[in-house]
PABARO-237445 format. One record per residue (C-alpha): residue number from 1; z, x, y. Coordinates in pm, 1 decimal, decimal comma, m for minus. Example, Ala and Ser with C-alpha at 12.3 -4.5 7.8 and 13.67 -1.06 7.14 Angstrom:
2
+------+----------+----------+----------+
| resi |        Z |        X |        Y |
+------+----------+----------+----------+
|    1 |    780,0 |   1230,0 |   m450,0 |
|    2 |    714,0 |   1367,0 |   m106,0 |
+------+----------+----------+----------+
This chain:
276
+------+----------+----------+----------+
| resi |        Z |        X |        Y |
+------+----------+----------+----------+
|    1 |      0,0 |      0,0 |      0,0 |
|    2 |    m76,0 |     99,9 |    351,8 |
|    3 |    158,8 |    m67,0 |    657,3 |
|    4 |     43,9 |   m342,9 |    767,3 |
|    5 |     23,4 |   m491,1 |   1106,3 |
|    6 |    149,0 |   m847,5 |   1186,7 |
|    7 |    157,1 |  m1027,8 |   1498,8 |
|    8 |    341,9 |  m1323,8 |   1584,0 |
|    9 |    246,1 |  m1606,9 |   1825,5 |
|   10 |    577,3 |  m1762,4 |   1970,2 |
|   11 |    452,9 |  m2019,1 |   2173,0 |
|   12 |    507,3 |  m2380,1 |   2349,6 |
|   13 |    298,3 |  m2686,9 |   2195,4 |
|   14 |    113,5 |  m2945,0 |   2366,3 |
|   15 |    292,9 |  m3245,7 |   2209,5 |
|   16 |     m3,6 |  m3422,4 |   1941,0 |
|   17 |   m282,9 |  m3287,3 |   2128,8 |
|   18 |   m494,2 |  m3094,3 |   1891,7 |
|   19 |   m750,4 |  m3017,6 |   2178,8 |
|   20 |   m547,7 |  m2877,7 |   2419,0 |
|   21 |   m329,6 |  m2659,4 |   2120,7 |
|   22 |   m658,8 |  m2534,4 |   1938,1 |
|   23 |   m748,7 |  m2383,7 |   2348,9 |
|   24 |   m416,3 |  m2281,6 |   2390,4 |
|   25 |   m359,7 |  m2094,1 |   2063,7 |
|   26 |   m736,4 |  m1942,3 |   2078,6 |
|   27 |   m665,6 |  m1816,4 |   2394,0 |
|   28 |   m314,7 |  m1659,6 |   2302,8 |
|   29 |   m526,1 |  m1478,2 |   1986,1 |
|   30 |   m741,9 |  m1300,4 |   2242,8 |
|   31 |   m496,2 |  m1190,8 |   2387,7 |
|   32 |   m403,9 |   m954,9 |   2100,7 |
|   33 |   m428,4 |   m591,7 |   2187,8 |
|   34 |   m541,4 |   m356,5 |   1951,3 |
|   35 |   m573,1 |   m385,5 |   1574,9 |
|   36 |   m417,5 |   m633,3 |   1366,2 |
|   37 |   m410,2 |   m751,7 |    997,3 |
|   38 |   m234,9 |  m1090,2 |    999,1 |
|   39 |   m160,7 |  m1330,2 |   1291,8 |
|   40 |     86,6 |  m1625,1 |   1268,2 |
|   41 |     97,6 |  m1953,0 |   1445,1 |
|   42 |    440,2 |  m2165,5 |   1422,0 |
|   43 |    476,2 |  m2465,3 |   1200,3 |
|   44 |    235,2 |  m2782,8 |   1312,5 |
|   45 |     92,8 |  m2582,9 |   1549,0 |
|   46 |   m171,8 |  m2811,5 |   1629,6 |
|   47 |     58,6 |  m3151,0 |   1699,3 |
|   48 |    416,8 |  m3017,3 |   1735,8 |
|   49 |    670,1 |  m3158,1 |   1440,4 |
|   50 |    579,9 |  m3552,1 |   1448,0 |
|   51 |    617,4 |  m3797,4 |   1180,3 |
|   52 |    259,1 |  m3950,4 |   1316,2 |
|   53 |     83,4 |  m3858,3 |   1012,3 |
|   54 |   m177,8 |  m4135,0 |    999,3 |
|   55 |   m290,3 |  m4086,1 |   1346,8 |
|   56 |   m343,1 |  m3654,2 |   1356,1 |
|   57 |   m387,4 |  m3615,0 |    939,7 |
|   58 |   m726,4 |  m3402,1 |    910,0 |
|   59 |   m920,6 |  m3373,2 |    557,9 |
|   60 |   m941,4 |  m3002,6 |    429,6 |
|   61 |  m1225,5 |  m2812,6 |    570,7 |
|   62 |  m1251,3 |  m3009,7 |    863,6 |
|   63 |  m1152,8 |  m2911,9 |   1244,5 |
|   64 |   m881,8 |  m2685,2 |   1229,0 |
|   65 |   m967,6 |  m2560,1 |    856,7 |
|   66 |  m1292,4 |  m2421,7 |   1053,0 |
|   67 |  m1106,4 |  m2304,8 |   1348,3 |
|   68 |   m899,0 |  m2098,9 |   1145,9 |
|   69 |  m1192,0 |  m1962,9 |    950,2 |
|   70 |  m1341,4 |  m1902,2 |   1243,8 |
|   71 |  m1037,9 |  m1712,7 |   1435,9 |
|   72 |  m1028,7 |  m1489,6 |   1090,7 |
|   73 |  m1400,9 |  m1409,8 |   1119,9 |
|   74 |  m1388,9 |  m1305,1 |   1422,0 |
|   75 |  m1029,6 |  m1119,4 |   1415,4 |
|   76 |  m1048,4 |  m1017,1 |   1078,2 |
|   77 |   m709,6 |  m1072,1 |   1016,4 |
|   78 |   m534,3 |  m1299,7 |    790,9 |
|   79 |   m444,8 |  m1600,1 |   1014,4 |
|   80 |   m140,5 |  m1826,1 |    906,0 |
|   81 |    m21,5 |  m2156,6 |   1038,6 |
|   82 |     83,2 |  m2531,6 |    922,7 |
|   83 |    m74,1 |  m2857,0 |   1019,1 |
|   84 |   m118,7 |  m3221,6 |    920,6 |
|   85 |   m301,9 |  m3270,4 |    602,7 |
|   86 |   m413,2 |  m3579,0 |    411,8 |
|   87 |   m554,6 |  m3558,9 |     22,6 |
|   88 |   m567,4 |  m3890,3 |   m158,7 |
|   89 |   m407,8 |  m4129,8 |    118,4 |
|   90 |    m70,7 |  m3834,7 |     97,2 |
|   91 |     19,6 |  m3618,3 |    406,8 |
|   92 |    111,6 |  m3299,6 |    371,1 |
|   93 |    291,1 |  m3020,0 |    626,6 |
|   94 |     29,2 |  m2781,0 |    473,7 |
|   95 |     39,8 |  m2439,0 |    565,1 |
|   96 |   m300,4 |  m2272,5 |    567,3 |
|   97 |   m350,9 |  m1924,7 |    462,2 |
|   98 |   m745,4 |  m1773,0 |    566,6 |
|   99 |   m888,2 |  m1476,0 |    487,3 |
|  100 |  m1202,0 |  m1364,9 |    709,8 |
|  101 |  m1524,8 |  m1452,0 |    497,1 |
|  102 |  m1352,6 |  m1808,2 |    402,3 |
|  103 |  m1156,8 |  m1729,1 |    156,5 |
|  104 |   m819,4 |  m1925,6 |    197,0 |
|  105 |   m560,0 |  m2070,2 |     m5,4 |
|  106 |   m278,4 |  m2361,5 |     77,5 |
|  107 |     78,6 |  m2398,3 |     63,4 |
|  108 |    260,7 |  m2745,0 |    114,2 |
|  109 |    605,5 |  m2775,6 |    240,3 |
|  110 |    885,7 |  m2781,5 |    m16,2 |
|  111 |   1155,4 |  m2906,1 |    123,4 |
|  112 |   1106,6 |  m3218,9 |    411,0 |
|  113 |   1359,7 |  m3257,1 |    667,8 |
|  114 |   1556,7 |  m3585,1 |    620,8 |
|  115 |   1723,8 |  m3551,1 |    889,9 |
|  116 |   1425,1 |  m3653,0 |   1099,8 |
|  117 |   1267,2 |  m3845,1 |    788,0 |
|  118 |    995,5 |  m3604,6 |    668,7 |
|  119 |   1079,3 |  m3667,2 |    347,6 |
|  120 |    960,1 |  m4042,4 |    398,5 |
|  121 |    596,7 |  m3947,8 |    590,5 |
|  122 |    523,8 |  m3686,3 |    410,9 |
|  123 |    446,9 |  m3568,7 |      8,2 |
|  124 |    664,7 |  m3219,8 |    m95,9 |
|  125 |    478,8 |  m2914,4 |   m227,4 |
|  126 |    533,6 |  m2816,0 |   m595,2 |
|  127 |    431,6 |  m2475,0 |   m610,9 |
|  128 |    474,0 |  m2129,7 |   m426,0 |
|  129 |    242,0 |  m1950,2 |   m308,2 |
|  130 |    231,4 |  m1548,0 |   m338,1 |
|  131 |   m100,5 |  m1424,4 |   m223,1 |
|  132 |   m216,9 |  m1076,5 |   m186,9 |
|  133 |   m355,4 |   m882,6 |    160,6 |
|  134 |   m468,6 |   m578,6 |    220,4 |
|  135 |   m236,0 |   m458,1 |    m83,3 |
|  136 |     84,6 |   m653,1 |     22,6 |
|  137 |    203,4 |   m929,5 |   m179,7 |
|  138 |    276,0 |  m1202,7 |     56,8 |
|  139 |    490,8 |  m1538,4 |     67,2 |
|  140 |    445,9 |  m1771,1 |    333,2 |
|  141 |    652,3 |  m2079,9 |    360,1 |
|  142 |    784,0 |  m2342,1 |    600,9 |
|  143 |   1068,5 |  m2412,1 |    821,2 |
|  144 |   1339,1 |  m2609,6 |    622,1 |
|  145 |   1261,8 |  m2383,9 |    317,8 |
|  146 |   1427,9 |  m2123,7 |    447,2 |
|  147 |   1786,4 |  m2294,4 |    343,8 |
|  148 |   1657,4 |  m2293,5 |     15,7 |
|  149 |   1708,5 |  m1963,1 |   m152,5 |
|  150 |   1598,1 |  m2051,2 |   m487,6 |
|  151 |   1287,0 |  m2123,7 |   m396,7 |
|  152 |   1188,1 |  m1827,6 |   m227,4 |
|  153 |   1358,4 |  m1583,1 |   m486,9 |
|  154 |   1205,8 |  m1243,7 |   m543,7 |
|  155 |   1185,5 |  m1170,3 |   m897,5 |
|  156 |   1096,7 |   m855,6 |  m1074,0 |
|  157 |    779,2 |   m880,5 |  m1254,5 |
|  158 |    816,6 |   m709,1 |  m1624,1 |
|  159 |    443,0 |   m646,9 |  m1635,9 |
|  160 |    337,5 |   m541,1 |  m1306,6 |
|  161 |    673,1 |   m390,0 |  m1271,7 |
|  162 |    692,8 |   m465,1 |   m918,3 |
|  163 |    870,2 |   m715,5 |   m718,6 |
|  164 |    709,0 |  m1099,3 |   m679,5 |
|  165 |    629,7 |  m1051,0 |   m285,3 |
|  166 |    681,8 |   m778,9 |     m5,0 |
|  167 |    712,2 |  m1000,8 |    302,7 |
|  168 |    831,2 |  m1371,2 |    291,0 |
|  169 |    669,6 |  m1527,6 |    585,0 |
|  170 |    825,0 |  m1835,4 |    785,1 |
|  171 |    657,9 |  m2101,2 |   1022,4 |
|  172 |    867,2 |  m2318,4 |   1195,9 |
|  173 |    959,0 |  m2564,5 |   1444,2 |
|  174 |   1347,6 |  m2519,7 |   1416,2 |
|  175 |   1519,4 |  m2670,3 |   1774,0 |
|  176 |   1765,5 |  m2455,9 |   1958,6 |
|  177 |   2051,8 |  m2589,8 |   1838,2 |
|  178 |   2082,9 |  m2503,7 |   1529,0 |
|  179 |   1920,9 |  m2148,1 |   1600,3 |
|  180 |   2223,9 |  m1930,7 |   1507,5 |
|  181 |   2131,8 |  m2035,5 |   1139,7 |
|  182 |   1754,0 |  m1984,1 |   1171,0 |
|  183 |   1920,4 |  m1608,9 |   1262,7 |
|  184 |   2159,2 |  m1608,4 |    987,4 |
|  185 |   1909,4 |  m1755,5 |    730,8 |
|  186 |   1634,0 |  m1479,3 |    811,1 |
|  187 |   1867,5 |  m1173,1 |    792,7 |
|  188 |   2004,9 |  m1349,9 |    417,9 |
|  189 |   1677,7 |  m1415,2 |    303,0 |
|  190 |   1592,0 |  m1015,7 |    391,7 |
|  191 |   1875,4 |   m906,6 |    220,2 |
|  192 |   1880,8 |  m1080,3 |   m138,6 |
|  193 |   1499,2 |  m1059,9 |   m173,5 |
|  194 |   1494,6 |   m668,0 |    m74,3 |
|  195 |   1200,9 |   m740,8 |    139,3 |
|  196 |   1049,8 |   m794,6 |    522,0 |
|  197 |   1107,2 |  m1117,3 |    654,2 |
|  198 |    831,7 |  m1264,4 |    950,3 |
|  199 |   1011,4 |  m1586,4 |   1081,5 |
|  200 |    753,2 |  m1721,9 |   1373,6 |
|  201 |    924,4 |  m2027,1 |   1583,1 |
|  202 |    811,7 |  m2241,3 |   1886,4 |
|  203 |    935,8 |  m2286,4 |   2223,1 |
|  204 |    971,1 |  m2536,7 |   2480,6 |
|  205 |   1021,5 |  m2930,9 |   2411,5 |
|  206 |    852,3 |  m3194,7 |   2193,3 |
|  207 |    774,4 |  m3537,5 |   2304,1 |
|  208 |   1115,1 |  m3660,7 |   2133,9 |
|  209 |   1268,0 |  m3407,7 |   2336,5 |
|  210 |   1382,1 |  m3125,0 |   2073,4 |
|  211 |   1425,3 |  m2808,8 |   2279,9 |
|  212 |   1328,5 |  m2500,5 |   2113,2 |
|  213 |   1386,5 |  m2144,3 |   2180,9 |
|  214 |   1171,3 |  m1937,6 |   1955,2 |
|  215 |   1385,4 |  m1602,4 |   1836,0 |
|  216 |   1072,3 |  m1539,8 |   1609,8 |
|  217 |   1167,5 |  m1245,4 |   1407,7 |
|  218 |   1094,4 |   m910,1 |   1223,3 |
|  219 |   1375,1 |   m859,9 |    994,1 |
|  220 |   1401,4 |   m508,5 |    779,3 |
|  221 |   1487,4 |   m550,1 |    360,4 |
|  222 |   1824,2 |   m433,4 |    496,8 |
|  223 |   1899,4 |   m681,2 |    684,3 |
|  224 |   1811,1 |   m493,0 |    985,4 |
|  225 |   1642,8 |   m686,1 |   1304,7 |
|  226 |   1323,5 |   m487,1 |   1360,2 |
|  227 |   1226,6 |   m726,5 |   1663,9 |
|  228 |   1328,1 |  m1075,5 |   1834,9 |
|  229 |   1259,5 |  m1283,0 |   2099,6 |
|  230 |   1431,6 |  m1542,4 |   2300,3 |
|  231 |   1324,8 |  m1847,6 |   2508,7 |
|  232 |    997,1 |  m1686,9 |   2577,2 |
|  233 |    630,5 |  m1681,2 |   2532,9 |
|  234 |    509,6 |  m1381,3 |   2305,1 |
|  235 |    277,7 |  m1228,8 |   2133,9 |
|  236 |    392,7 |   m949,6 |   1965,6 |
|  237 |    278,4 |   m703,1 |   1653,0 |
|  238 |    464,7 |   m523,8 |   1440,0 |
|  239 |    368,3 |   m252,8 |   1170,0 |
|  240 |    544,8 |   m289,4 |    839,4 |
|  241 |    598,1 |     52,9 |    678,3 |
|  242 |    534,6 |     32,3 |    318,8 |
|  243 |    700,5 |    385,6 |    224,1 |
|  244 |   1022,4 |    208,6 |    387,3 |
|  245 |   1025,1 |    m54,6 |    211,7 |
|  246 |    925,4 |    101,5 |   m126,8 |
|  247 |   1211,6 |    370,1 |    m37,8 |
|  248 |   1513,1 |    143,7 |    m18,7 |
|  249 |   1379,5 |    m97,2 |   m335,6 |
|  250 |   1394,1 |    269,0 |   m495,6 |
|  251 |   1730,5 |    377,8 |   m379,1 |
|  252 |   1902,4 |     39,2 |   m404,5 |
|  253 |   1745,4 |   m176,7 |   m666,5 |
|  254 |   1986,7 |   m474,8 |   m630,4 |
|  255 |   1685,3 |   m693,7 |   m824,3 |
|  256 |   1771,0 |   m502,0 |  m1159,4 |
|  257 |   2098,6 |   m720,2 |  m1172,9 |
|  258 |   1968,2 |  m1042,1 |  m1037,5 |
|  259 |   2017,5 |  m1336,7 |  m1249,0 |
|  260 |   1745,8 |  m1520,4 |  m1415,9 |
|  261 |   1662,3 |  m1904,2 |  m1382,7 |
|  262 |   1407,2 |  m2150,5 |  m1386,8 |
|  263 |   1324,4 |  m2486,7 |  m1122,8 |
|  264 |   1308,7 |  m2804,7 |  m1255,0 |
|  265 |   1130,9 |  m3040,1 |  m1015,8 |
|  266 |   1241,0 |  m3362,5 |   m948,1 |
|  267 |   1007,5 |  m3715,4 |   m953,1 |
|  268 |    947,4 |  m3857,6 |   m685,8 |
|  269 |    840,0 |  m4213,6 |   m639,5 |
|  270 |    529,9 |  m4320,1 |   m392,3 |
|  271 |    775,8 |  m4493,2 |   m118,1 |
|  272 |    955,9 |  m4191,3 |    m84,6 |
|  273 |    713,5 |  m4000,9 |    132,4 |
|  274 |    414,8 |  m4300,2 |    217,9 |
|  275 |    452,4 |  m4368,1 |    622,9 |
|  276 |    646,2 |  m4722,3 |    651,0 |
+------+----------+----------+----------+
């Protein structure tokens, strides 16, 4: 593996107004200086987090699929970022992962916020997605997963006899006040799963008035904060150093002793995530 350069877009969204957020975040990606091999947009980026499902749902390779293929093209990076999807009359918080040339793959939310009834507008994701880029193993995921540790577990791979992922990589629109656990949660995650951690957050307020404060993060497989920011617009890249990481898995291989498990899913009924 060679380090790999990843830049995060912490940014305000115009509340369900794809036009004016597919301008906005376009604009923000030219504004990337130098080199880069992923960029990632927050959670919903397109809408902001609404429960409006029916009215902003897009079909897979429409709009913003071929904005996002098109911002890869022309970047050539990796571009990540969630928005409204709908596949057989269900609506997913899908999370988009594009590869210049087309090449993409998906990953729908796990776990739905209740607590502002995701759960009822919107159908979980049942598998995890671990993708490979430019020799790093990544695993991106969204918002509310990131109180979920066994989800996101790193697990040491007998055959390959290497760890599942390298970088876990959140989206999110998670509101300012409940931000000291976004903090905690990052640095945790980091530290079980011996790996970076990319948490990319929102600012500003919604249209149900959530205020959000970003502190989109870089955090080291020690735990260690490589960068933050607060309250602010940013676009920022960082380089993560592969011999570092490889180093510390080396001198502290904490995953040896890990315990082993498997996920049952749970059923869900229809009702439980159709709109109504």
């Amino acid at each position: 593996m060679h380090d790999l350069k990843i830049t995060l877009i912490q940014s305000d969204i115009h509340w369900e107004d794809v036009d004016a957020n597919l301008s906005a975040f376009e604009e923000k990606i030219w504004q990337i200086t130098g080199s880069t091999d992923v960029i990632v947009l927050p959670e919903m980026f397109t809408t902001g987090f609404t429960m409006s499902a029916q009215k902003y749902a897009e079909h897979m390779n429409m709009r913003t699929f071929k904005w996002m293929k098109q911002m890869a093209d022309q970047t050539g990076a990796l571009i990540l970022g969630s928005y409204i999807v709908t596949v057989h009359d269900r609506y997913y918080n899908r999370l988009l992962w594009m590869e210049p040339g087309g090449n993409f793959k998906t990953y729908d939310k796990r776990h739905l916020f209740r607590m502002a009834n995701e759960h009822k507008t919107y159908a979980p994701g049942e598998s995890l997605l671990i993708g490979t880029w430019r020799g790093w193993r990544l695993c991106p995921l969204v918002c509310y997963d990131l109180r979920f540790p066994v989800w996101s577990r790193n697990k040491w791979d007998l055959t390959s006899k290497r760890l599942s992922y390298d970088a876990a990589i959140y989206v999110a629109n998670w509101p300012i006040t409940r931000i000291d656990a976004w903090d905690t949660l990052l640095k945790a995650r980091a530290i079980e799963n011996l790996s970076y951690i990319v948490g990319v957050n929102r600012i500003g307020q919604d249209g149900q008035g959530i205020e959000y404060n970003g502190h989109s993060s870089v955090i080291g497989p020690k735990g260690d904060t490589i960068y933050t920011n607060e309250g602010m617009e940013a676009i920022r890249t960082t380089e993560l150093s592969a011999n570092a990481l490889q180093a510390f898995r080396d001198r502290f291989p904490a995953f040896m002793d890990a315990d082993d498990f498997t996920i049952e899913f749970e059923e869900y009924e229809e009702s439980d995530y159709l709109p109504g």
